[in-house]
C-alpha positions in Angstrom: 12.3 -18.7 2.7 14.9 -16.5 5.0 14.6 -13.9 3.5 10.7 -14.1 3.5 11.1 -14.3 6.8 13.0 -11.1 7.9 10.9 -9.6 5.5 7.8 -10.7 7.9 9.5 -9.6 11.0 10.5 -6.5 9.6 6.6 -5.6 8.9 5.7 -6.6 12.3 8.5 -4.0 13.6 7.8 -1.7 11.0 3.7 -1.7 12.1 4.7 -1.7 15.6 7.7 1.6 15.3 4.9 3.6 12.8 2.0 3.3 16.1 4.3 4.2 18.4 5.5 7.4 16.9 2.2 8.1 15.9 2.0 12.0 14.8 5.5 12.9 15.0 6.5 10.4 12.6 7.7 12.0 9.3 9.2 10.1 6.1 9.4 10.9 2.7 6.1 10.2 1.7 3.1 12.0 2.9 1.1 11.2 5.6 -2.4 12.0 5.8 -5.2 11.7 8.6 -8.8 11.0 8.7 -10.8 12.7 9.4 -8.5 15.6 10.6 -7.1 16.1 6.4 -10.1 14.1 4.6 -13.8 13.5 5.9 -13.9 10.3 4.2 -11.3 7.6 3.7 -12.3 7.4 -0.3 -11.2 11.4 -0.6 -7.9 10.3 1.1 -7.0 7.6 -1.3 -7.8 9.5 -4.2 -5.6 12.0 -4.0 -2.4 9.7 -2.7 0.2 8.2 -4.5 2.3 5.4 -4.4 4.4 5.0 -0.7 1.9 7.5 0.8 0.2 6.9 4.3 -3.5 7.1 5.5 -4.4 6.8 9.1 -7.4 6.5 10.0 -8.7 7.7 13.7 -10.9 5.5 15.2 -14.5 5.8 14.2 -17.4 4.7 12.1 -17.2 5.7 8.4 -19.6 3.8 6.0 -17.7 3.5 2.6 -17.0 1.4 -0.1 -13.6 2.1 -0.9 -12.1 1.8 -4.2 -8.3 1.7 -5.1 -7.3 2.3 -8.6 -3.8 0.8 -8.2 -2.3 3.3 -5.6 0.4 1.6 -3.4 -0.5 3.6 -0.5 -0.6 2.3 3.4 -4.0 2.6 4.7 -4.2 1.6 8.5 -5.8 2.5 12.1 -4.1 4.9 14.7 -2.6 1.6 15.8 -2.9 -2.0 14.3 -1.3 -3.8 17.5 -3.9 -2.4 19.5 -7.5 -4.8 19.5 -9.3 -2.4 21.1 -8.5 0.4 18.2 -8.8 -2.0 15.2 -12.1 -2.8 17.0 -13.3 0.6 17.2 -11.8 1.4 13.6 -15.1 0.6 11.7 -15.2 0.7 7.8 -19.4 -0.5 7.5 -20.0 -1.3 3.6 -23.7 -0.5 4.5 -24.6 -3.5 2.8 -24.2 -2.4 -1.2 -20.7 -3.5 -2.1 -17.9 -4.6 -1.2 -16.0 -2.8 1.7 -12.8 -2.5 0.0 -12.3 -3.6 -3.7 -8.6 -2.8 -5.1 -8.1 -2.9 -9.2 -5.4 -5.7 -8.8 -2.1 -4.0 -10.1 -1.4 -3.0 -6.1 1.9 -4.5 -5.2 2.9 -5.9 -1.5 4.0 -2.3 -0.7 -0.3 -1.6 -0.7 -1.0 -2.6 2.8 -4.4 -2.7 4.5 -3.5 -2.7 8.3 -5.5 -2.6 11.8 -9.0 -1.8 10.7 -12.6 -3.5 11.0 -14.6 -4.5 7.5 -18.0 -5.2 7.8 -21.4 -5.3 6.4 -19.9 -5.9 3.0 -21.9 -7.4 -0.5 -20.8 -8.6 -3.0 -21.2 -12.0 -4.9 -17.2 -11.9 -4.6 -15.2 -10.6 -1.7 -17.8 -8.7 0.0 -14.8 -7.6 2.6 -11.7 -7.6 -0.2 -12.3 -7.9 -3.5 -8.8 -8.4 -4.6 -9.1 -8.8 -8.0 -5.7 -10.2 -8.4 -4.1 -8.1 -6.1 -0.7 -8.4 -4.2 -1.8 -5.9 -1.4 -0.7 -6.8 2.0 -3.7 -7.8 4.1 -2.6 -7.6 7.8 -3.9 -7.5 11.6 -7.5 -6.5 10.5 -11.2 -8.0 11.6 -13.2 -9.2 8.7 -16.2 -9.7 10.3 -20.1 -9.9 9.3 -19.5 -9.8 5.1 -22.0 -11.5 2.9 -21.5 -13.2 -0.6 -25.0 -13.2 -1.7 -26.2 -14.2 -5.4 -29.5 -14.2 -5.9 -29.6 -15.4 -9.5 -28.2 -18.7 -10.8 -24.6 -17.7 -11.1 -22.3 -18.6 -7.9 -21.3 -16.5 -5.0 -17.7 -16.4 -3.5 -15.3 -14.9 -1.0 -17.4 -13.5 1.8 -14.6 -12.3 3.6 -11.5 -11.8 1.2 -11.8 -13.2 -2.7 -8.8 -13.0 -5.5 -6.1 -11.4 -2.8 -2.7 -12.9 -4.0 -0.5 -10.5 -1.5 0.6 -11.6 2.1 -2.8 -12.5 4.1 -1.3 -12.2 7.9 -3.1 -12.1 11.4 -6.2 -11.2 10.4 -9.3 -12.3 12.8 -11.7 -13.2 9.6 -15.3 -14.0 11.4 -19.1 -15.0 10.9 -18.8 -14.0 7.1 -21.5 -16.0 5.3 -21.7 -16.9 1.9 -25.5 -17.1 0.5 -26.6 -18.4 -3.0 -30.0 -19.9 -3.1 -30.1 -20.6 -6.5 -26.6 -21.6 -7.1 -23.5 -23.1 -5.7 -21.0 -21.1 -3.8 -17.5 -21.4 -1.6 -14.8 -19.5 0.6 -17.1 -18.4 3.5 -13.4 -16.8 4.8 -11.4 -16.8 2.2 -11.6 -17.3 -1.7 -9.0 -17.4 -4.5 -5.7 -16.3 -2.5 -2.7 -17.2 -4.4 -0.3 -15.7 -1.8 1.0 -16.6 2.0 -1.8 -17.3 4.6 -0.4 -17.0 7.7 -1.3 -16.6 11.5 -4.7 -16.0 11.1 -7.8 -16.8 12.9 -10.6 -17.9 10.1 -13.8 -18.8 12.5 -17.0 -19.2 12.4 -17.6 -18.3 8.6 -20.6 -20.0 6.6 -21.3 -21.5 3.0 -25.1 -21.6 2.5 -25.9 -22.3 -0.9 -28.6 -24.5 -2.7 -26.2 -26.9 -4.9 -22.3 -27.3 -4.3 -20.8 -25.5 -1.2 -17.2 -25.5 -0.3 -14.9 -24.3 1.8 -16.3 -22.6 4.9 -12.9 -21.1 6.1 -10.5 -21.4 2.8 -11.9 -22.5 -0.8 -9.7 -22.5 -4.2 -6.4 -21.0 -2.7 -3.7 -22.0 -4.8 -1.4 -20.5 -1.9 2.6 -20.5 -1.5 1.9 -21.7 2.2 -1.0 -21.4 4.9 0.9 -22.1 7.8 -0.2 -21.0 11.2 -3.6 -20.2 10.5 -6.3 -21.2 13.3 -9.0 -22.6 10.8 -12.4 -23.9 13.4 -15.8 -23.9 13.1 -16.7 -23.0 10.2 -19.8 -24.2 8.0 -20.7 -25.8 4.6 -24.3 -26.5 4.2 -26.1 -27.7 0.8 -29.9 -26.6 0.7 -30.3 -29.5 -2.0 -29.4 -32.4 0.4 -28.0 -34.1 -2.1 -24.9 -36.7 -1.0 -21.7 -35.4 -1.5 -22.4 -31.8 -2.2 -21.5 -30.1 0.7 -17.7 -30.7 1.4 -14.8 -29.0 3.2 -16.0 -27.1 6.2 -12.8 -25.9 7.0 -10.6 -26.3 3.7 -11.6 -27.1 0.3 -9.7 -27.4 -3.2 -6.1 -25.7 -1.4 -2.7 -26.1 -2.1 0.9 -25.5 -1.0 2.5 -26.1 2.3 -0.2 -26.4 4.9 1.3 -26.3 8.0 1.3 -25.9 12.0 -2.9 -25.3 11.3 -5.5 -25.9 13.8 -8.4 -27.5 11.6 -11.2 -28.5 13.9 -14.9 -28.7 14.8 -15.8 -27.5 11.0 -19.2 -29.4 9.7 -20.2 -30.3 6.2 -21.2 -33.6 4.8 -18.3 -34.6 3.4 -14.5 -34.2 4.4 -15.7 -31.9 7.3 -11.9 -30.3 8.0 -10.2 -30.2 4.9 -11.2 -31.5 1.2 -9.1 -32.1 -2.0 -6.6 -30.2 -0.4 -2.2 -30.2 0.2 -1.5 -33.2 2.9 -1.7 -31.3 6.3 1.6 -31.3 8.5 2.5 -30.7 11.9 -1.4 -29.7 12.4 -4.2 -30.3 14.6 -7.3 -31.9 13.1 -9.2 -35.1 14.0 -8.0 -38.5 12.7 -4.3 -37.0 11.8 -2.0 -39.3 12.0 1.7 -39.6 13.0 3.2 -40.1 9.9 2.7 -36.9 9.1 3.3 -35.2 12.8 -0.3 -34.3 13.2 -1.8 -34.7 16.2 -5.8 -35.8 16.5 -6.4 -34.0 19.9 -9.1 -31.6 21.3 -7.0 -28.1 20.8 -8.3 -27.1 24.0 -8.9 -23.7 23.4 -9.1 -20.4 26.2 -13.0 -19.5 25.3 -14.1 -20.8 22.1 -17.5 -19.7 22.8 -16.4 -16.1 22.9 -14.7 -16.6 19.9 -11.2 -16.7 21.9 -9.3 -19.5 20.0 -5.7 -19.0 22.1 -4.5 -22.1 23.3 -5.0 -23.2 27.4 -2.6 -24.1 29.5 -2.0 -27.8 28.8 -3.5 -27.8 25.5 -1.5 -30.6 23.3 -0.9 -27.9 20.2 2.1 -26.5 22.9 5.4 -27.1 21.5 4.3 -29.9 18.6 4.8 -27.6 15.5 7.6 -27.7 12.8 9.9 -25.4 13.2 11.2 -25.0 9.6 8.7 -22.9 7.5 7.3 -21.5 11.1 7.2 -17.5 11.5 9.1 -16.1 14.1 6.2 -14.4 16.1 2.4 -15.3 16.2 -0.5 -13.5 15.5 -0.1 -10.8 18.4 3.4 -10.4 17.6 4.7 -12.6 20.5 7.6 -14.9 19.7 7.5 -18.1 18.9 9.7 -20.4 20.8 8.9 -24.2 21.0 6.1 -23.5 17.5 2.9 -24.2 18.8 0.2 -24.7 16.1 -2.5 -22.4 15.4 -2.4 -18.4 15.1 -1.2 -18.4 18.9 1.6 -19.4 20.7 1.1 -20.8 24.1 2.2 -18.3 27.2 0.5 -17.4 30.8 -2.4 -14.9 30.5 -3.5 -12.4 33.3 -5.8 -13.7 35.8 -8.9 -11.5 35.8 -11.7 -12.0 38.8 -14.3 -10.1 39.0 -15.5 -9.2 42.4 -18.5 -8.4 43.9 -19.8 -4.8 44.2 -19.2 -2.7 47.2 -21.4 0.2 48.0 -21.1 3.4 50.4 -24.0 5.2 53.0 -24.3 7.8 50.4 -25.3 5.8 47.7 -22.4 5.2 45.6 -21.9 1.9 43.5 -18.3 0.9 43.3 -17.6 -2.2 40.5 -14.9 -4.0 41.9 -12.1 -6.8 40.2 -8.6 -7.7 40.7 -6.1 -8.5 37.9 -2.8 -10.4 38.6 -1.0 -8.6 35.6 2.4 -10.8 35.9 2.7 -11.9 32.0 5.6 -12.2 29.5 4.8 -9.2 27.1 6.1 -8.8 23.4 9.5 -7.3 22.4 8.9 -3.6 22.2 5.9 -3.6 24.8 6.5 -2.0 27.7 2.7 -1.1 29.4 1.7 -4.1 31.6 -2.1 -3.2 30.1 -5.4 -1.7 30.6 -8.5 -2.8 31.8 -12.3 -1.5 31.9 -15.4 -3.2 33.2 -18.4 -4.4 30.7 -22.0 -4.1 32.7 -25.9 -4.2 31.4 -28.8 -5.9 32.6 -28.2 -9.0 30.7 -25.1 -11.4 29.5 -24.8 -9.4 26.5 -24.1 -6.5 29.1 -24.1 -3.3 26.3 -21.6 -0.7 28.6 -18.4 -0.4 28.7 -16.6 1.7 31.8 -13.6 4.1 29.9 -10.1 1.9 28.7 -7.5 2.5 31.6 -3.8 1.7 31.7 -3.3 -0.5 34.8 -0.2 1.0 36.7 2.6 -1.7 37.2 2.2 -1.7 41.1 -2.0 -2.2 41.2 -3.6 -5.4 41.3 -7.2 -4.1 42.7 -9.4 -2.4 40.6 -12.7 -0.5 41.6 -14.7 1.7 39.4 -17.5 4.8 40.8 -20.8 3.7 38.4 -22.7 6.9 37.8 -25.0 5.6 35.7 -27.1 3.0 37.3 -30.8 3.0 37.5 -32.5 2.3 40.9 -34.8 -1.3 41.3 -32.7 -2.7 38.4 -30.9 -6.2 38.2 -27.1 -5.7 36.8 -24.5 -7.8 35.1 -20.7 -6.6 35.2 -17.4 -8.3 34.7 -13.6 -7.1 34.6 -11.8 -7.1 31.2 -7.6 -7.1 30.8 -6.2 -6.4 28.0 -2.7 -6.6 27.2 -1.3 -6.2 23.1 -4.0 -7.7 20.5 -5.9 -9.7 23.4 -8.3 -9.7 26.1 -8.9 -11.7 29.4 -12.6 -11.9 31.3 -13.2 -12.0 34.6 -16.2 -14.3 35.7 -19.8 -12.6 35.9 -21.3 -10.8 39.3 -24.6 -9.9 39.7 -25.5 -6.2 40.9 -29.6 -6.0 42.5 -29.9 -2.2 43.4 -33.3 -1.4 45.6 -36.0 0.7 44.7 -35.4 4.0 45.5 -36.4 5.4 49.2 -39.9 7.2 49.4 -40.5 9.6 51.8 -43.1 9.8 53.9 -44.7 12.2 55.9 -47.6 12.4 58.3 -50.2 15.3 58.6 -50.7 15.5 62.7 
């Protein structure tokens, strides 16, 4: 279990020290850039072998990539950074699945800092593992569908048959879809390996018969400890009793541990089903006896899909120590174990505040960020900041990423780009390491432009 440990830190460090050298970093192996070497991430990994690197520039490429047992690293510019992963899109366009490896890959495969969407499969529409020991690590899984349209069953919208290390990985709004058959594992299917800090949210089961496991279904896993497991859904078309079960965990075993496991639905056994006793967790009606607590999490901003934990919030200090990683899912230290992905620290402070204008015209947007925050071992930038504005809540523009300077607390920002008799929306964003803050809404009315008149004497 140590030495499991070390091993984990180590690959935080490791992940951290290869971002930071970035280009100038030489080894052994080869490393090899997309799409400065190779125009596609496929041509990259077919002509690597084993210990070899791929790093990928932020982008949109729309693949299916295919590994046939190469043990080669395959990450973003820079896996600690949300807004790069973010902006590191692999789309599967829909017609397989985004990544499906041949299952010989040993942990030294890793698959680090990049988004996987728009994936199909009827297994592992993100990952299809096949049996795989590939390290899965610090990616977003996000939008995959397990669809069967015949009467055999659907799986694994997110990841299915991955038996490697399965760490901090944001794995949302996959959906599994079978409407002739039954189905399970909206997040997460068949993963016989470690499950840890992850945030597994807002995944689906929709299927006409049996439907299982909205977050995890069928993982015969060492542990799944520190995994924030909420809101996800299991939904039987048929209506039968008892055929929808396990919203958030179905059919799991091993040490489940320091897990947050709340406000998942299905008709039966809505947060965990047929599953390893929970421990040291968060989940309505735990109990004592087994140092669970049965307590509203109290999350930052579930609504935006922001699942850290708010001040106060009675996950703080009330997990077990023993199997615990050392860090959480941004790489911050652990020091009393909080459950869930997260560990409990003070956040930036991010108003948003209202616009000013000038006589000539201009439109400044305006915030202030009180950037006072404990930061990770190895971060040094106090963070960066931009403003998000549109003529609606979903706003739709983003002003350029910034760094924030370590003595400025005001921000303002010259608008170019604003049209005349239009209402606006704009708030400040922070972001420091894998995370983000929000500043509150303001609301921007700009005139209809001056007409000039003139008289005819």
């Amino acid at each position: 279990m140590l030495l499991r440990f070390k091993a984990l830190q180590y690959f935080y460090f490791l992940l951290l020290f290869l971002s930071l050298l970035g280009p100038h970093f030489v080894s052994l192996a080869e490393t090899v850039y997309v799409p400065q070497d190779y125009q596609s991430i496929q041509e990259a990994i077919q002509t690597r072998q084993d210990q070899d690197q791929i790093i990928v520039a932020p982008g949109y490429y729309q693949e299916n990539l295919q590994f046939a047992g190469q043990n080669v690293i395959l990450r973003s510019t820079n896996p600690n950074d949300a807004v790069i992963v973010s902006q590191t899109i692999v789309d599967g366009s829909g017609i397989d699945s985004v990544i499906t490896l041949d299952g010989t890959e040993n942990p030294s495969c890793q698959i680090v800092g990049l988004t996987l969407t728009n994936g199909r499969n009827k297994v592992g529409a993100g990952i299809l593992g096949n049996g795989s020991k590939a390290t899965i690590a610090l990616n977003r899984i996000v939008g995959n569908r397990a669809i069967s349209v015949d009467q055999t069953s659907a799986h694994g919208a997110g990841l299915a048959q991955c038996h490697g290390q399965i760490i901090g990985n944001a794995i949302l709004e996959n959906q599994v879809d079978a409407r002739l058959a039954s189905g399970s594992g909206g997040g997460i299917y068949q993963a016989n390996g470690t499950i840890l800090n992850n945030v597994i949210a807002r995944n689906r089961v929709e299927v006409l018969w049996k439907a299982s496991g909205g977050g995890l279904s069928s993982c015969q896993a060492d542990e799944i400890i520190n995994n924030t497991i909420v809101y996800n859904h299991t939904v039987s078309l048929s209506a039968l009793a008892g055929y929808a079960h396990g919203g958030g965990v179905s059919n799991c075993s091993g040490v489940i541990q320091n897990c947050i496991l709340w406000a998942n639905e299905a008709m039966i056994s809505p947060q965990i089903y047929n599953s390893s006793q929970p421990t040291y967790s968060c989940l309505p009606n735990g109990t004592s006896i087994h140092h669970n607590i049965a307590t509203d999490p109290l999350f930052l901003a579930a609504a935006e899909n922001d699942f850290r934990l708010a001040e106060g919030s009675p996950c703080i200090d009330r997990g077990g120590e023993l199997n615990a990683p050392p860090t959480d899912l941004t790489n911050f230290r652990r020091s009393g174990t909080d459950i869930g992905a997260y560990e409990w620290r003070s956040i930036p402070v991010v108003t948003t505040l209202p616009s000013e204008s000038t006589e000539d015209g201009q439109i400044w947007f305006c915030g202030y960020l009180d950037s006072k925050l404990e930061m990770s071992a190895g971060t040094t930038s106090p963070g960066r900041y931009f403003f998000e504005y549109g003529e609606n809540l979903a706003y739709g523009s983003t002003t350029p990423v910034q760094n924030l300077p370590p003595d400025q607390t005001t921000i303002k920002y010259l608008a170019t780009d604003l049209r005349p008799n239009t209402t606006y929306h704009f708030r400040l964003v922070a972001i420091y390491e894998r995370e983000r803050s929000y500043g509150q809404d303001q609301i921007l009315i700009l005139a209809p432009p001056r007409q000039k008149w003139s008289q005819n004497r």
